[in-house]
DOVEXKOL-174654 format. One line per field, with one value per atom (N, C-alpha, C): atom name; x, z, y. Coordinates in Angstrom, 1 decimal, decimal comma. Layout:
<nodes>
atom CA  ...
xx X  ...
zz Z  ...
yy Y  ...
</nodes>
This chain:
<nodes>
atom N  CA  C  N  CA  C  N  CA  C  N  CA  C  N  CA  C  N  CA  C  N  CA  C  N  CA  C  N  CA  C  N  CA  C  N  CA  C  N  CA  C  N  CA  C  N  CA  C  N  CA  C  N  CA  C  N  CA  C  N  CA  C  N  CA  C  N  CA  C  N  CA  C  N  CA  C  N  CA  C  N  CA  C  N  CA  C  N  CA  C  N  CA  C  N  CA  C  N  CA  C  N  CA  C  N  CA  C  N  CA  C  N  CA  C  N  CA  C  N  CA  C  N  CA  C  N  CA  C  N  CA  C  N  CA  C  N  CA  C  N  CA  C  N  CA  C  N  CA  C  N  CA  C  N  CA  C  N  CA  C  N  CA  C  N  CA  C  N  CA  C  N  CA  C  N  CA  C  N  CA  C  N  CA  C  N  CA  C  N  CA  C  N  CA  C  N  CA  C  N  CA  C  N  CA  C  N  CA  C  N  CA  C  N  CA  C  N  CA  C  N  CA  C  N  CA  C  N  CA  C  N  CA  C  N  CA  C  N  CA  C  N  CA  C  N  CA  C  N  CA  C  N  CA  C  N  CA  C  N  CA  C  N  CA  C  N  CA  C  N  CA  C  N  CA  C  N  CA  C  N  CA  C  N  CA  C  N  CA  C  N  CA  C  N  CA  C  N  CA  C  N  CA  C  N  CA  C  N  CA  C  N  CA  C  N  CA  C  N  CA  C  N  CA  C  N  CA  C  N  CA  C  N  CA  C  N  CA  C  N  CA  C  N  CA  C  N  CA  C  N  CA  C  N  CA  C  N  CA  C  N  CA  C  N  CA  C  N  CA  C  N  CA  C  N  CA  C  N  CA  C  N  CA  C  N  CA  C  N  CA  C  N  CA  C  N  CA  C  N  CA  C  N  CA  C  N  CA  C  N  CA  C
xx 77,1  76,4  77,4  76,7  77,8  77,5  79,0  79,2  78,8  77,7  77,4  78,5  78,9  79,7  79,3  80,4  79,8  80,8  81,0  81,9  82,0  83,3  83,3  84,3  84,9  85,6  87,1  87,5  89,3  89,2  91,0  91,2  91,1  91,8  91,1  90,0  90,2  89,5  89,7  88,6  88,3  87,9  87,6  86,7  86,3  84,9  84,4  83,8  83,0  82,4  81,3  80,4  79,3  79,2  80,5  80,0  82,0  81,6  83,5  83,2  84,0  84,3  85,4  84,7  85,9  86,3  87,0  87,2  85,9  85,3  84,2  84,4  85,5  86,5  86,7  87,2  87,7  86,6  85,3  84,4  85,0  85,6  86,2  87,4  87,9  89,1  88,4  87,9  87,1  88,2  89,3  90,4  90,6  90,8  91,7  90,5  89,4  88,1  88,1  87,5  87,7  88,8  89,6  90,9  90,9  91,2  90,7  89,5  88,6  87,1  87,5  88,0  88,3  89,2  89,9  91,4  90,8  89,3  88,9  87,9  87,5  86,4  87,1  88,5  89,3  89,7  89,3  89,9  88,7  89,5  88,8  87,6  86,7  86,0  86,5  88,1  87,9  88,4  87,8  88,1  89,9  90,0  91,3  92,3  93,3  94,6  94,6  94,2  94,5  95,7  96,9  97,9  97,5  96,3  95,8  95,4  94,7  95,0  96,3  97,0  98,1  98,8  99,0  99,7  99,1  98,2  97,4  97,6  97,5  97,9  99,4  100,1  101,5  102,2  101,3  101,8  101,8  102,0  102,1  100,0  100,2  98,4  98,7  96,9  96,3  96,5  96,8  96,3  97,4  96,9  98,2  98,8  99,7  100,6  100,6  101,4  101,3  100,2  99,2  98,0  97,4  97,4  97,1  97,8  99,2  100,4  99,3  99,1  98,8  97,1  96,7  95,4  95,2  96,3  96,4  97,3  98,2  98,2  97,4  96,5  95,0  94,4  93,9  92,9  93,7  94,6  95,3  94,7  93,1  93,1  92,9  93,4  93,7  94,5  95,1  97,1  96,5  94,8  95,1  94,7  94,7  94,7  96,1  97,1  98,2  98,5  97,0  97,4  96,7  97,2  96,9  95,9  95,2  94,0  93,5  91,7  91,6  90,2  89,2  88,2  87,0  85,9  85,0  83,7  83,6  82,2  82,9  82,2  82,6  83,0  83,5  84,3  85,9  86,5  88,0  87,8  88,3  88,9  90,5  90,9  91,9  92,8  93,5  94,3  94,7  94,9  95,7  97,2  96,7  98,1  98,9  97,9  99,1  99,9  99,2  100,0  101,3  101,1  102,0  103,3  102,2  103,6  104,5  103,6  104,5  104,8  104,8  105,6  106,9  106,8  108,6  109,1  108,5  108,7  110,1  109,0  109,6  111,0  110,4  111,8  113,0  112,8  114,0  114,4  113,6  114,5  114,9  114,3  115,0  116,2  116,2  118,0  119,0  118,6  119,2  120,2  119,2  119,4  120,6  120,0  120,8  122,4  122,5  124,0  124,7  123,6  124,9  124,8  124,9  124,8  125,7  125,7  126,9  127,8
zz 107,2  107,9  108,9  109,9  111,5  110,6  111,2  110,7  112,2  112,3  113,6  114,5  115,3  116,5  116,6  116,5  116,9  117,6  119,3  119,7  119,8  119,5  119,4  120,6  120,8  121,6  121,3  120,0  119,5  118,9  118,5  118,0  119,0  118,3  118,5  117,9  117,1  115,9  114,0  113,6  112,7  111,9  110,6  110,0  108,8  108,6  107,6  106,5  106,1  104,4  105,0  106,2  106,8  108,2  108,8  110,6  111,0  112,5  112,8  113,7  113,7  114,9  116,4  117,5  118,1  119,5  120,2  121,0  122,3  123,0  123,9  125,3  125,4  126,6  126,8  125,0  124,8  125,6  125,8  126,8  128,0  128,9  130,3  130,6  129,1  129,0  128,1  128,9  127,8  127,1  127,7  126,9  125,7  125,8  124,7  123,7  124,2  123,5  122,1  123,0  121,9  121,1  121,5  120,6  119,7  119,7  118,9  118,1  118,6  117,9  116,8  117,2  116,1  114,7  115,3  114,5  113,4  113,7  112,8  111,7  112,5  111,5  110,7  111,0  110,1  108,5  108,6  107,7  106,3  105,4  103,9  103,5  102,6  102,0  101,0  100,9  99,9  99,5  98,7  98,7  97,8  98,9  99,0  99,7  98,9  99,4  99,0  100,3  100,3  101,1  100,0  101,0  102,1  101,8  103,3  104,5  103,8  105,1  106,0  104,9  105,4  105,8  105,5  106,6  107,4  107,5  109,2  109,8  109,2  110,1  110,6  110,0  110,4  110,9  110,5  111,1  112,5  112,9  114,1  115,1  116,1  116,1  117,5  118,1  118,8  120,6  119,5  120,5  121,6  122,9  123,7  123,6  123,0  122,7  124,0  125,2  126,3  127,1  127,2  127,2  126,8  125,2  124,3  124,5  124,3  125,1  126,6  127,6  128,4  128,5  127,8  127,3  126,8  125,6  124,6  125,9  126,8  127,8  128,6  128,9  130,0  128,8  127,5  126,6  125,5  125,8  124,7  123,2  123,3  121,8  121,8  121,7  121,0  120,3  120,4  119,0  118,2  118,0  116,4  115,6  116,3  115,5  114,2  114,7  114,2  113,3  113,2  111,8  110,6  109,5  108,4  107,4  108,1  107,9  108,9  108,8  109,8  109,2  110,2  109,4  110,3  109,8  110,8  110,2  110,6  109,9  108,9  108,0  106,9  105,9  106,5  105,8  106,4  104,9  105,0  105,0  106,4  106,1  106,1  104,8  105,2  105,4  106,0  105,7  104,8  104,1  103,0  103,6  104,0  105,7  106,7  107,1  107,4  106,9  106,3  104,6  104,2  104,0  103,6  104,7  106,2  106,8  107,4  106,9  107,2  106,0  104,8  103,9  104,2  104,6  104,5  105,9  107,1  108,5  107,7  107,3  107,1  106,0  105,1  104,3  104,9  105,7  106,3  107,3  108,0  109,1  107,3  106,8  105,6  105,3  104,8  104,4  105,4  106,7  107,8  108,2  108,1  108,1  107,2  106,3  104,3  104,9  105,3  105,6  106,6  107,6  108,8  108,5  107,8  107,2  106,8  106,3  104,8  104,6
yy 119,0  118,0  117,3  117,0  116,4  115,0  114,4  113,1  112,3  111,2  110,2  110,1  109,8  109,2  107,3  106,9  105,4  105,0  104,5  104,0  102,6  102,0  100,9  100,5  98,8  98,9  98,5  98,7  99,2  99,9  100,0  101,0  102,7  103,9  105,2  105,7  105,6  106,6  106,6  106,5  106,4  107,0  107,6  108,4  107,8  107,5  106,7  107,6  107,2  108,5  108,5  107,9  108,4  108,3  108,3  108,5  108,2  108,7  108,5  107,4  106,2  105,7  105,6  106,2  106,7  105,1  105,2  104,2  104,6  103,6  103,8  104,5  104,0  104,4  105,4  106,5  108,0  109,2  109,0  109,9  109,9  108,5  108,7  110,2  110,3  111,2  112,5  113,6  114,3  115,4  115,5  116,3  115,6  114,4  114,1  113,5  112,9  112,6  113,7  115,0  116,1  116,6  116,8  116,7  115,7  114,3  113,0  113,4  113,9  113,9  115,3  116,3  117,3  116,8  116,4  115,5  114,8  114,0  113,3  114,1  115,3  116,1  116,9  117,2  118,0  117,1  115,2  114,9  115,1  114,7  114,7  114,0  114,2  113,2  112,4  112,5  111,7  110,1  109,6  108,3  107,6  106,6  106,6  107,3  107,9  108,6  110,0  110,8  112,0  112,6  113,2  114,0  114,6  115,8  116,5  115,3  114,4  113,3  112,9  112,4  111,6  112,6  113,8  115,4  115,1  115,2  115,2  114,3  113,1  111,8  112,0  112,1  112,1  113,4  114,5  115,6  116,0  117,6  118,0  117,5  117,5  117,3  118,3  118,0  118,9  118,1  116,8  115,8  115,5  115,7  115,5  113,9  113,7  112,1  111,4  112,3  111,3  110,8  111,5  110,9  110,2  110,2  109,0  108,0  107,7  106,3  106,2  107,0  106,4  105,9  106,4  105,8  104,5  104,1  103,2  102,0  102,8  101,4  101,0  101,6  101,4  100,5  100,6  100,1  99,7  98,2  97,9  97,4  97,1  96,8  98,5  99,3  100,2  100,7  99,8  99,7  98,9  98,6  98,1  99,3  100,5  102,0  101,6  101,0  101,1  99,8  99,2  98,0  98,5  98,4  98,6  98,1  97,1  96,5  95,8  95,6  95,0  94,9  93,5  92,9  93,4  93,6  93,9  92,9  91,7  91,4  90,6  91,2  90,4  91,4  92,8  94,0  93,7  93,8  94,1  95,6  96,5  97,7  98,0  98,7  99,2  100,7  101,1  102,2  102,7  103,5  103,6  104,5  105,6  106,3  105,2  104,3  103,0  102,2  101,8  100,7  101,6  103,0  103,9  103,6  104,3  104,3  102,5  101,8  100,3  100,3  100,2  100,5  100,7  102,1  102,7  102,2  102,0  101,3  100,4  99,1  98,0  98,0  98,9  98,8  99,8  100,8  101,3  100,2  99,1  98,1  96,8  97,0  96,1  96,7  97,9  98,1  98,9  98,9  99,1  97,6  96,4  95,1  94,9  95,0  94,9  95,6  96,9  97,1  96,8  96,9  96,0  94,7  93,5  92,5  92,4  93,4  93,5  94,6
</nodes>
């Protein structure tokens, strides 16, 4: 079963457990729209934290990067792709792939800090 399309106006892209949300803007750019749009139908159904996700998220992609940077500077609420929660309504959503990678973000500038400090 095709999962809906719902464009909104942040972020890139999303994949929910019944529709993807992509950025509204991403149709003006139809190369990287579809690439983006594949990227999301390849992820998992499953709830929470899936490795096959978080590979994918963090792995090699389809998606041309410098396009997207130049995308994401034309349509800046589009870097809140890159927060780890965010409120819609009166829903907290969160990442669980982001949380991960600000996780280790922060604690590698923590004990990078920690030794030249000390």
């Amino acid at each position: 079963m095709a999962l809906p399309v719902k464009y909104v106006p942040w972020g890139i892209a999303n994949r929910f457990d019944d529709h993807i949300e992509l950025n509204e803007h991403l149709p003006e750019y139809p190369e990287l729209h579809d690439a983006i749009l594949k990227h999301e139908l390849q992820h998992t159904d499953a709830k929470g934290f899936s490795s096959k996700d978080f590979i994918l998220d963090i792995g090699p992609s389809k998606v041309n990067y410098l396009k997207m940077i130049k995308f994401m500077c034309f349509y800046p609420k589009s870097f809140l792709q890159f927060a780890p929660a965010y409120k819609q309504g009166k829903t907290i959503y969160y990442d669980i792939n982001m949380c991960i990678v600000w996780f280790f973000m922060i604690s590698l500038m923590s004990i990078s800090l920690f030794i030249a400090v000390h």
